[in-house]
N, CA and C atoms as an extended XYZ file, in Angstrom:
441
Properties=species:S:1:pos:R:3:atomname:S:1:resname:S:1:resid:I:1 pbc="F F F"
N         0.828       -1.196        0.000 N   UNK     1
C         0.000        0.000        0.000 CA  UNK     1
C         0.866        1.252        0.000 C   UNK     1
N         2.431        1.464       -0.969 N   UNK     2
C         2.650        2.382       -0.759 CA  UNK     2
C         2.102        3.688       -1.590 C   UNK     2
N         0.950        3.720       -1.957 N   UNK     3
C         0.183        5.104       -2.474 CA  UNK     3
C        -1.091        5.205       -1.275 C   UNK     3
N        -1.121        4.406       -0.432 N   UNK     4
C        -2.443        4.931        0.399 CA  UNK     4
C        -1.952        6.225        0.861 C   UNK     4
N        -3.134        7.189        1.901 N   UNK     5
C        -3.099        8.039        2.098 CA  UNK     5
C        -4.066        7.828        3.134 C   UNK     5
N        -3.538        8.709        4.045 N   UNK     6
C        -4.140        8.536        5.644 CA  UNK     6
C        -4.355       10.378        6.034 C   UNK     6
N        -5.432       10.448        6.771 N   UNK     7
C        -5.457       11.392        7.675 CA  UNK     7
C        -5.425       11.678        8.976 C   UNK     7
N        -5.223       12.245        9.186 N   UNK     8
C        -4.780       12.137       10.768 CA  UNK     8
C        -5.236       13.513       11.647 C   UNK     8
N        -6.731       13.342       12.478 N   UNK     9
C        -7.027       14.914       13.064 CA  UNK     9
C        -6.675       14.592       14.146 C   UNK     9
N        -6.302       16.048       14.903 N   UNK    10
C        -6.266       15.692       16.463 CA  UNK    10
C        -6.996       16.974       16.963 C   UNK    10
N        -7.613       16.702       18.171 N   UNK    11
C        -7.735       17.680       18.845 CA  UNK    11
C        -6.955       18.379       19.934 C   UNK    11
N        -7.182       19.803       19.798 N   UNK    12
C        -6.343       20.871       20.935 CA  UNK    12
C        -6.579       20.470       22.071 C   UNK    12
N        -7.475       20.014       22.674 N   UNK    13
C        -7.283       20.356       24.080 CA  UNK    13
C        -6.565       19.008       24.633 C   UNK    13
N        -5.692       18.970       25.644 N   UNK    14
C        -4.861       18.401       25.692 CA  UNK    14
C        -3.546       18.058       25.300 C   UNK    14
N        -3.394       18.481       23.725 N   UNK    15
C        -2.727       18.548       22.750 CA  UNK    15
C        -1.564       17.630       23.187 C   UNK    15
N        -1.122       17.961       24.598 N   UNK    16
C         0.648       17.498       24.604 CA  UNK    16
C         0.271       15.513       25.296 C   UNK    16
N        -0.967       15.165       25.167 N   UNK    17
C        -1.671       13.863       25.580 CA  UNK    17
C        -1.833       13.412       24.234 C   UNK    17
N        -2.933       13.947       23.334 N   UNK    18
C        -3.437       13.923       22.081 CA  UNK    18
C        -2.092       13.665       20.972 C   UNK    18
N        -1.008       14.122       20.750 N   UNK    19
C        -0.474       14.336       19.931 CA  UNK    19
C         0.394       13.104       20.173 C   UNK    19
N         0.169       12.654       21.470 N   UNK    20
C         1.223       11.179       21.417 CA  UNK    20
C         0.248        9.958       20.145 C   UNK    20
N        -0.657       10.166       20.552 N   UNK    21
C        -1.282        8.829       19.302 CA  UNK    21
C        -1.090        9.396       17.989 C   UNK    21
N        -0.557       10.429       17.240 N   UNK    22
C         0.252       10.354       16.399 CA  UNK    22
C         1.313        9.897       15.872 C   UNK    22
N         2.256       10.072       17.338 N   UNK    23
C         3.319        9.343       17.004 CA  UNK    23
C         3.120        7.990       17.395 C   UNK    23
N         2.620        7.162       17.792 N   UNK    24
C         1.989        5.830       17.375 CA  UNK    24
C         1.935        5.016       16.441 C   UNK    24
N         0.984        6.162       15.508 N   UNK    25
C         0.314        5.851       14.493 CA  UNK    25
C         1.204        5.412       13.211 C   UNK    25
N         2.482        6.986       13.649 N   UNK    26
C         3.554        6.917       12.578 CA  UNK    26
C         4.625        5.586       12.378 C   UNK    26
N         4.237        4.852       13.855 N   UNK    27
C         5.737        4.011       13.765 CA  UNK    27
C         5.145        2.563       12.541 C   UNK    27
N         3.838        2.818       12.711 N   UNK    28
C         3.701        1.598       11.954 CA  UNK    28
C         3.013        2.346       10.681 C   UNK    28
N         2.810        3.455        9.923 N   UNK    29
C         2.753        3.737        8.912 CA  UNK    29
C         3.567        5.167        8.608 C   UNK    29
N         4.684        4.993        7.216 N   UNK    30
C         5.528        6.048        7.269 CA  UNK    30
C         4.802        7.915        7.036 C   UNK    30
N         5.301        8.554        7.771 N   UNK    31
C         4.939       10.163        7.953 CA  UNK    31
C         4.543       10.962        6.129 C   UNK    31
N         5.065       10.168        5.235 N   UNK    32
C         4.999       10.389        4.234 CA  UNK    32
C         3.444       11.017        3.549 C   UNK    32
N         3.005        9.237        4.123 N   UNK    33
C         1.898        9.203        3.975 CA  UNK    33
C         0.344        9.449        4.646 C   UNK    33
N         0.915       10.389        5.505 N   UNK    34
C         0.005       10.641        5.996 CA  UNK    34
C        -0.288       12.065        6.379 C   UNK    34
N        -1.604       13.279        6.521 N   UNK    35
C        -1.463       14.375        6.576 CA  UNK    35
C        -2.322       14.396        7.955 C   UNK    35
N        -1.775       15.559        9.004 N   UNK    36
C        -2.396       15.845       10.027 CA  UNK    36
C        -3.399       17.509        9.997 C   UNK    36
N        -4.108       17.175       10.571 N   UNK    37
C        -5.101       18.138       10.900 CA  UNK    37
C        -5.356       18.246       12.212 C   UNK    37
N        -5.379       19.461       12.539 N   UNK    38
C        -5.311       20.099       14.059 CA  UNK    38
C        -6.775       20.816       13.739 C   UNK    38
N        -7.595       20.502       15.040 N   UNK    39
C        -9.199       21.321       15.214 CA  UNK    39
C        -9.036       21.425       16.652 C   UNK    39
N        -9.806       22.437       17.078 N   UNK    40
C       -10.414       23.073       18.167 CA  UNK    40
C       -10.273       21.977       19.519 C   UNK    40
N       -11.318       21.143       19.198 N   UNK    41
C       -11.690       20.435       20.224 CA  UNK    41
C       -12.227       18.824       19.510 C   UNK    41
N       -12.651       17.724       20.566 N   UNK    42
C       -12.887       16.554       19.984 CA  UNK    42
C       -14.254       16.938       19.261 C   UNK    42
N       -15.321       17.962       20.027 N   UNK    43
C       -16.762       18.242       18.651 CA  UNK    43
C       -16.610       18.405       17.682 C   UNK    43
N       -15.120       18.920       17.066 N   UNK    44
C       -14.800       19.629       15.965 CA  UNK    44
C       -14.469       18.525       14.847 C   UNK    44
N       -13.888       17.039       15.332 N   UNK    45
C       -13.347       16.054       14.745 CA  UNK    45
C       -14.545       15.185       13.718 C   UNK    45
N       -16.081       15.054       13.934 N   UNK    46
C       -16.809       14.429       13.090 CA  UNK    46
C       -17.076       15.580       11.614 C   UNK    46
N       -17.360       16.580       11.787 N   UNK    47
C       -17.602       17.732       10.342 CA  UNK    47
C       -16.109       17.655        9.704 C   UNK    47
N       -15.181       17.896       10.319 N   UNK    48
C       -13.632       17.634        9.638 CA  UNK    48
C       -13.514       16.106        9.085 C   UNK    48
N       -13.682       15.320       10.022 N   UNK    49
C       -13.272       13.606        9.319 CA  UNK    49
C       -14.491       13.525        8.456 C   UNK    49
N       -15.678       14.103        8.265 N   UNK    50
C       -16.353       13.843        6.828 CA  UNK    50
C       -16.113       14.047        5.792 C   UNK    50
N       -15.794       15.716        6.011 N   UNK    51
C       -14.517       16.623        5.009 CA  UNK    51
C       -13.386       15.563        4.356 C   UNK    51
N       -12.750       15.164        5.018 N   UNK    52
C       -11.460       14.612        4.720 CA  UNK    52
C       -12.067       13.606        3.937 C   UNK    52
N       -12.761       12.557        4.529 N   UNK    53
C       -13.457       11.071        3.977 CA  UNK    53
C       -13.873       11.497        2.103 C   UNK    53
N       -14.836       12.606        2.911 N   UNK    54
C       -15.771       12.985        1.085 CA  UNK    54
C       -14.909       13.761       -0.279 C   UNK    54
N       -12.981       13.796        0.765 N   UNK    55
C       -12.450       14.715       -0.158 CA  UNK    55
C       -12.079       13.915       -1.705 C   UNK    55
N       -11.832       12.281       -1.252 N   UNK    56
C       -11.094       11.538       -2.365 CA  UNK    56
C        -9.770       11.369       -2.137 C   UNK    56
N        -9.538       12.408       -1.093 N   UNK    57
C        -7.480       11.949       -1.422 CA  UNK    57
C        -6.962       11.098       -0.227 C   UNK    57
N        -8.325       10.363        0.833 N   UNK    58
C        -7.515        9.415        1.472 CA  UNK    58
C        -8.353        8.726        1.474 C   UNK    58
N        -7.694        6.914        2.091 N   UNK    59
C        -8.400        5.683        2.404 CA  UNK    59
C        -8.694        5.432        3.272 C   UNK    59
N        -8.602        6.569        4.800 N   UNK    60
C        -8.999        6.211        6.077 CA  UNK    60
C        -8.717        7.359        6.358 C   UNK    60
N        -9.593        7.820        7.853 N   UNK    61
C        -9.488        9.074        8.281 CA  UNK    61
C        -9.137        8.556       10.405 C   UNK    61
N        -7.845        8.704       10.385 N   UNK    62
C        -7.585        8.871       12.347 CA  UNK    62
C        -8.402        9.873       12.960 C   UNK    62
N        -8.773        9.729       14.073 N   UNK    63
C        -9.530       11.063       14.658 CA  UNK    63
C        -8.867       10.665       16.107 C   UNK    63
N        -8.000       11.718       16.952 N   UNK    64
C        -7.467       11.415       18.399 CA  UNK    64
C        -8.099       12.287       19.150 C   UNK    64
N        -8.570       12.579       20.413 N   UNK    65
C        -9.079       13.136       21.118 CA  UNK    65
C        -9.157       12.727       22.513 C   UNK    65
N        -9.005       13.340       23.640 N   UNK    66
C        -9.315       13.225       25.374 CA  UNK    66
C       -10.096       13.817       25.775 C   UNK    66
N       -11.394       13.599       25.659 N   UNK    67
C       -11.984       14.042       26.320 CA  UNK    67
C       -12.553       13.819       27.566 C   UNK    67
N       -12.139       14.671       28.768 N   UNK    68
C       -11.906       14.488       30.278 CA  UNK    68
C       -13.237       15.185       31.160 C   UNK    68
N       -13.612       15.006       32.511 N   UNK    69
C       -15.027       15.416       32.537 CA  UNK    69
C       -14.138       17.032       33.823 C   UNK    69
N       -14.413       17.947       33.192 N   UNK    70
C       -14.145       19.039       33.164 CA  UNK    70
C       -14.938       19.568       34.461 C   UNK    70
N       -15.999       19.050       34.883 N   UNK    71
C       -16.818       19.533       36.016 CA  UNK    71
C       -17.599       20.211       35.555 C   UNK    71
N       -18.023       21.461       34.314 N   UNK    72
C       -18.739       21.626       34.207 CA  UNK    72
C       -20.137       21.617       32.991 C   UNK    72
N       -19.549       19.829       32.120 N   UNK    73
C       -20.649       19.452       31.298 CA  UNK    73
C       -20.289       18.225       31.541 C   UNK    73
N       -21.230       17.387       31.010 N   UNK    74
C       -21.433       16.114       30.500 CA  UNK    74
C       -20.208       15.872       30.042 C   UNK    74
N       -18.877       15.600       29.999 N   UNK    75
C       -18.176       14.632       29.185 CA  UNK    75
C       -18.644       13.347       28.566 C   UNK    75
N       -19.220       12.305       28.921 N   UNK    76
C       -19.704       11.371       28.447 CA  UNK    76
C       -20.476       11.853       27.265 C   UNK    76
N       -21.491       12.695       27.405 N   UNK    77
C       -22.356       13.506       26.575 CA  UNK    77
C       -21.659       13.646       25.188 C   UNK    77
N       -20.365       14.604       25.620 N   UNK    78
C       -19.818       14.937       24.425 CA  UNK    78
C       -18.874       13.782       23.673 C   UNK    78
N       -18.078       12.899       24.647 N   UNK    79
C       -17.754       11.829       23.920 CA  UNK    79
C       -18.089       11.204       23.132 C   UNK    79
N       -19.786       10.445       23.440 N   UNK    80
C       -21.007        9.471       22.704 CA  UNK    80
C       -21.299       10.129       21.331 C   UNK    80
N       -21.281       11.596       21.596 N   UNK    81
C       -21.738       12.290       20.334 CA  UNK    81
C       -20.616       12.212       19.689 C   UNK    81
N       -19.028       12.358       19.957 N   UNK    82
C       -18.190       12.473       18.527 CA  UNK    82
C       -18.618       11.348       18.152 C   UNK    82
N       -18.051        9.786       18.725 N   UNK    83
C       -17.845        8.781       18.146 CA  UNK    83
C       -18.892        8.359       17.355 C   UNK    83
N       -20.167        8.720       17.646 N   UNK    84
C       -21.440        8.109       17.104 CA  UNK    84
C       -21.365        9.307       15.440 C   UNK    84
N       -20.901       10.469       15.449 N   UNK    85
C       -20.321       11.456       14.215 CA  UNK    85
C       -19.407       10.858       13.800 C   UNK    85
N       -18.481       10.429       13.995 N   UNK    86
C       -17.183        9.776       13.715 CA  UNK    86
C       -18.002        8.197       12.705 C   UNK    86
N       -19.095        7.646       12.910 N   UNK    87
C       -19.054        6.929       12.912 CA  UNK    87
C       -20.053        6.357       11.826 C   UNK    87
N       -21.071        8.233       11.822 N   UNK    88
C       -21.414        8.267       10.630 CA  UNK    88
C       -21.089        8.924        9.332 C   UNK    88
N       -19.863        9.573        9.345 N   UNK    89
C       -18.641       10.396        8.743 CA  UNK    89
C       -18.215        8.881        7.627 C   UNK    89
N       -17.965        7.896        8.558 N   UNK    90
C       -17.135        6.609        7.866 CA  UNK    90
C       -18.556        5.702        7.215 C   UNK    90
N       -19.934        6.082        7.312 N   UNK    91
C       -20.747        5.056        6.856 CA  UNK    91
C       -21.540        6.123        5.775 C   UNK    91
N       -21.384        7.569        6.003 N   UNK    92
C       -22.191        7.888        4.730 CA  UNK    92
C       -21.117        8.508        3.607 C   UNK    92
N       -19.327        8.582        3.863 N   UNK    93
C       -18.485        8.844        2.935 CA  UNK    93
C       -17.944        7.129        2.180 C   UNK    93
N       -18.065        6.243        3.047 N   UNK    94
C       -17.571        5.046        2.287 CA  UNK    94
C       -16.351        4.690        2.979 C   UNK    94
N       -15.625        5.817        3.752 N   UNK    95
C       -13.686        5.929        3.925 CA  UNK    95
C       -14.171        5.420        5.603 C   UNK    95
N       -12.704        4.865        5.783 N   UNK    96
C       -12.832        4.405        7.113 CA  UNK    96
C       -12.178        5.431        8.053 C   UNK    96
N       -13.745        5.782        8.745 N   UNK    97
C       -12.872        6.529       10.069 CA  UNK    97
C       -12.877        6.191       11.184 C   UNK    97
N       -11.229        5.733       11.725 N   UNK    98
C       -11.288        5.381       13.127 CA  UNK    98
C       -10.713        6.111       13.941 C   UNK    98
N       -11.532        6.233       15.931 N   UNK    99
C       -11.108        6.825       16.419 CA  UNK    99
C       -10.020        6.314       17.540 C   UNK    99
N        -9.636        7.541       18.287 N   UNK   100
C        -8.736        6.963       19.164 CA  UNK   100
C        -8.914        8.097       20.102 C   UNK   100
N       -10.254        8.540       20.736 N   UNK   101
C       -11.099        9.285       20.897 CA  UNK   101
C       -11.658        8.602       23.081 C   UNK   101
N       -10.648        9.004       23.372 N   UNK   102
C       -10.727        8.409       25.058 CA  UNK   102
C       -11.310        9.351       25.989 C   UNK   102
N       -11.978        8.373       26.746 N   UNK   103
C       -12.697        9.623       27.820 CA  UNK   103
C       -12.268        8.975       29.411 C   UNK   103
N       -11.325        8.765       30.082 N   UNK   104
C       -11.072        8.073       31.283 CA  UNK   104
C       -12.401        8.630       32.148 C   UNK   104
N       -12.615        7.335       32.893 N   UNK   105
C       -13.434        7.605       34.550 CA  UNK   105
C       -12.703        8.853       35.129 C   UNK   105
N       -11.271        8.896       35.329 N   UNK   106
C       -10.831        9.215       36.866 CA  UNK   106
C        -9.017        9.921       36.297 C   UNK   106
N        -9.474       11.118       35.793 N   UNK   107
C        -8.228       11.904       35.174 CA  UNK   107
C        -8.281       13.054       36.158 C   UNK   107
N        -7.091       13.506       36.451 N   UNK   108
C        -6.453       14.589       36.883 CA  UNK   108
C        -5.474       15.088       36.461 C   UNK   108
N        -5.199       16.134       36.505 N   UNK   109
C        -3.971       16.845       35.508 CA  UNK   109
C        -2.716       16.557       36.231 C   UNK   109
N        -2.424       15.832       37.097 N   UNK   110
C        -1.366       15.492       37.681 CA  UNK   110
C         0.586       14.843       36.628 C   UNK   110
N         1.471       14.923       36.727 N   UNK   111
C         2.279       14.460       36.411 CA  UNK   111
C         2.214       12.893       36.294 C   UNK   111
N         1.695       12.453       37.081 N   UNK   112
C         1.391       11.185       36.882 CA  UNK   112
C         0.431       10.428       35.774 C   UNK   112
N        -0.761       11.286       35.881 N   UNK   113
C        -1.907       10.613       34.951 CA  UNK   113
C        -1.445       11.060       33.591 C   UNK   113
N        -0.172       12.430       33.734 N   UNK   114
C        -0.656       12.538       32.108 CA  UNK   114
C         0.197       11.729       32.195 C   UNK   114
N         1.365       11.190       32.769 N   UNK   115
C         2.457       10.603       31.680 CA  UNK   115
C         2.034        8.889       31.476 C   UNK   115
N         0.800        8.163       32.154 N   UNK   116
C        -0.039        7.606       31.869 CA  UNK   116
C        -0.866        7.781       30.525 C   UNK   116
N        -1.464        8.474       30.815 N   UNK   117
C        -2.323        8.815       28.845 CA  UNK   117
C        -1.363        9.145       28.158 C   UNK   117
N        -0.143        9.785       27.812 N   UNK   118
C         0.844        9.994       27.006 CA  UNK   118
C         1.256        8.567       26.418 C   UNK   118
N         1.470        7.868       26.861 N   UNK   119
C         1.758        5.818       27.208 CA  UNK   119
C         0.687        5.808       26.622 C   UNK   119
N         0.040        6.263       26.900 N   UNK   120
C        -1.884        5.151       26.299 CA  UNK   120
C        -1.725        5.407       24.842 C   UNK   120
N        -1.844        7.055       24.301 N   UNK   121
C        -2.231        7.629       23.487 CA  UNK   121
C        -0.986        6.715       22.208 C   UNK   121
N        -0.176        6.524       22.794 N   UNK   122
C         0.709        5.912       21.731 CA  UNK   122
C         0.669        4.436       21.626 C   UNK   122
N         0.133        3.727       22.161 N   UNK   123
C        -0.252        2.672       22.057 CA  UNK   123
C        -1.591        2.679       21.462 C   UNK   123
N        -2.204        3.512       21.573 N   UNK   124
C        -3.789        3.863       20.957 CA  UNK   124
C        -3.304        4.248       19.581 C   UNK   124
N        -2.641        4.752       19.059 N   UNK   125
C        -2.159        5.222       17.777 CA  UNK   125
C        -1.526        4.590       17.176 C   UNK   125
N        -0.488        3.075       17.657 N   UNK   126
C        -0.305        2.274       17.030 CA  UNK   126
C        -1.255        1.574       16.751 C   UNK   126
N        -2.412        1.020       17.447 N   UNK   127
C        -3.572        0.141       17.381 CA  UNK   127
C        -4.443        1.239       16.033 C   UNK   127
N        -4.466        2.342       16.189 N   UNK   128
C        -5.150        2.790       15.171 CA  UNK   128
C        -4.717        2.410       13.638 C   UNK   128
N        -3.416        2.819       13.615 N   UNK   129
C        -2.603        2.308       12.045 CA  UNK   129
C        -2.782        0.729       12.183 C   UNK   129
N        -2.592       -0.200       12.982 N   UNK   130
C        -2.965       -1.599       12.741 CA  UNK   130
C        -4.463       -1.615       11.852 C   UNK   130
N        -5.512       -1.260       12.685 N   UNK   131
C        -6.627       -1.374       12.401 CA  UNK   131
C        -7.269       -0.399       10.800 C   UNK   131
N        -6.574        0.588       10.822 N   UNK   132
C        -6.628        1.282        9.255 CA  UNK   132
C        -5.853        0.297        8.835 C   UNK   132
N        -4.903       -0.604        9.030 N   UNK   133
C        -4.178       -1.198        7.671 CA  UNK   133
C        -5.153       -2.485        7.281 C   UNK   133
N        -5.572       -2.979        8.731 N   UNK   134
C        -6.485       -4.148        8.204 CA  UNK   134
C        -7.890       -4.067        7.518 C   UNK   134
N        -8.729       -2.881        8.127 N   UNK   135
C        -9.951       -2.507        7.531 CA  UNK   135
C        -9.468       -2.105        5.902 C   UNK   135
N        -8.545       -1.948        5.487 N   UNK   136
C        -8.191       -1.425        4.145 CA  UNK   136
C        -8.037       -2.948        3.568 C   UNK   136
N        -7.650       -3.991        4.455 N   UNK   137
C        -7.424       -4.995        3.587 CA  UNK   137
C        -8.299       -5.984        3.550 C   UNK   137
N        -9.073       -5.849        4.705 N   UNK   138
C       -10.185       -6.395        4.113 CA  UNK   138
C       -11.524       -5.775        3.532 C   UNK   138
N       -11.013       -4.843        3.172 N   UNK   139
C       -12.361       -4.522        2.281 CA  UNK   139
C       -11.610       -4.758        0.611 C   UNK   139
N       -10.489       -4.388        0.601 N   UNK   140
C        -9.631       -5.071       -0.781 CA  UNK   140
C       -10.104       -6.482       -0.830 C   UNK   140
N       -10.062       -7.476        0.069 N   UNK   141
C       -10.437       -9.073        0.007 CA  UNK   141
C       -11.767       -8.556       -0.633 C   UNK   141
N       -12.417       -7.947       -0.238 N   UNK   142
C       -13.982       -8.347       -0.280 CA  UNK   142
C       -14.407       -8.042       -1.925 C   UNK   142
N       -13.363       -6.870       -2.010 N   UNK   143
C       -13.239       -6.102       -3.658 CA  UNK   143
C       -12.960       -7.279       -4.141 C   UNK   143
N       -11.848       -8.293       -4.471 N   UNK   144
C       -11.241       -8.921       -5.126 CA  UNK   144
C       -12.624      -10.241       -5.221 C   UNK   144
N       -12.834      -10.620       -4.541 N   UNK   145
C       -14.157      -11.660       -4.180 CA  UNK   145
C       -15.139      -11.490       -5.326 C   UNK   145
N       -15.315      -10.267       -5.167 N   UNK   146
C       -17.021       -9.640       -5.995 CA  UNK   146
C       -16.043       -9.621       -7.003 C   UNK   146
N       -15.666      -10.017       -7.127 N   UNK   147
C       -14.646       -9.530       -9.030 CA  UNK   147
C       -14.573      -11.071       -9.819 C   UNK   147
């Protein structure tokens, strides 16, 4: 697959958490091929990964995001809603979009927890490029089948 093309959004808040499942993502697919997009926040990630999906110039769309419960909304709220956007982004463009889109129980901004999600986020971003490489290949099986 060296002409695929990957996208890769992340969201700001958190950014220095968020931006580790990039580099994740990269160790198992080269930087070449892939373009990043920076938005606002994780709400911002389903209207962008449709964008990207409906553009034609990639075969999968990453979406990373932390969203943490802030005290004063629903986090869960806003989580359920990207992924369930995220999720119809990848079923009414055709392109696969997966997230890597975490909401922990029990986060604090401590030195500790982030350098915990920092660890996660890159292990979450390798699992993401696994899973874009396989959803790409088996929907190629499925192409080759019907042929």
């Amino acid at each position: 697959m060296t002409h695929t093309r990957f996208a890769f959004v992340k969201a700001q808040w958190h950014a220095d958490i968020v931006d580790r499942a990039y580099e994740g993502f990269i160790q198992t697919i080269p930087p070449p091929q892939v373009d990043v997009f920076d938005v606002p926040g994780a709400f911002e990630m389903p209207l962008m990964a449709r964008d990207l999906a409906a553009s034609g110039q990639y075969h999968a769309v990453v979406c990373a995001a932390f969203v943490v419960d802030g005290g004063i909304y629903r986090h869960d709220f806003v989580a359920q809603s990207v992924v369930d956007g995220l999720m119809r982004a990848g079923l009414d463009t055709g392109i696969p979009v997966l997230s890597v889109s975490l909401t922990p129980h029990h986060y604090q901004e401590t030195d500790h927890h982030n350098a915990i999600y920092r660890a996660h986020f890159i292990t979450k971003g390798r699992e993401a490029a696994q899973a874009a490489l396989g959803i790409l290949k088996a929907r190629a099986g499925l192409r080759a089948k019907a042929a």
